[in-house]
C-alpha positions, 0 to 999 in steps of 0.5 A: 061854635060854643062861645064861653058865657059870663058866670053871672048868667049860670049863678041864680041871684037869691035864694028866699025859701027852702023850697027854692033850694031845693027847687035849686038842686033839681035844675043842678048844681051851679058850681057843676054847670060852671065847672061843666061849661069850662070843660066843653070849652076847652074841648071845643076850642082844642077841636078847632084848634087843631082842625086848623092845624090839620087846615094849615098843615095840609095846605087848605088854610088861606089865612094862617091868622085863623090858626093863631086865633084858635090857639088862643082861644084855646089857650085862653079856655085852659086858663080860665079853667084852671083859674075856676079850679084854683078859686075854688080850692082857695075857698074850700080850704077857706071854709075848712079853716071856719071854727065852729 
């Protein structure tokens, strides 16, 4: 099961030169891999929330609390998703505002 993991772990803490920037674009952008670890966990947890559907459904869940934990977490990974985007329209239409 992929778990979601803390931003801080995919952000790199400072940038000295510019060849670590563009040592930097090479391993990806982190704004991506973010964005990116946000979209395989709402698949993930859509998966298994509705295999235990199916389980339920079927009759071969034994405990039916398995079904409401799925659904929130996958609940949970749609919101954070969502959050992500929000936040990150806010500051680009922050930066659009910047005169220079």
């Amino acid at each position: 099961m992929n778990t979601i993991q803390p931003l801080w772990s995919e952000m790199p803490m400072s940038v000295t030169s510019k060849t670590d920037v563009l040592a930097n674009e090479d391993k990806g952008n982190p704004f991506t891999d973010i964005f990116q670890s946000a979209i395989d966990a709402v698949k993930t947890t859509d998966a298994e929330k509705t295999q235990m559907e199916y389980l339920m459904a079927t009759g071969q869940l034994d405990n039916p609390s398995l079904l409401t934990i799925a659904s929130t977490k996958a609940q949970l990974s749609v919101d954070l998703m969502v959050q992500l985007r929000n936040k990150s329209m806010e500051a680009y239409n922050e930066l659009m505002r910047i005169n220079l």
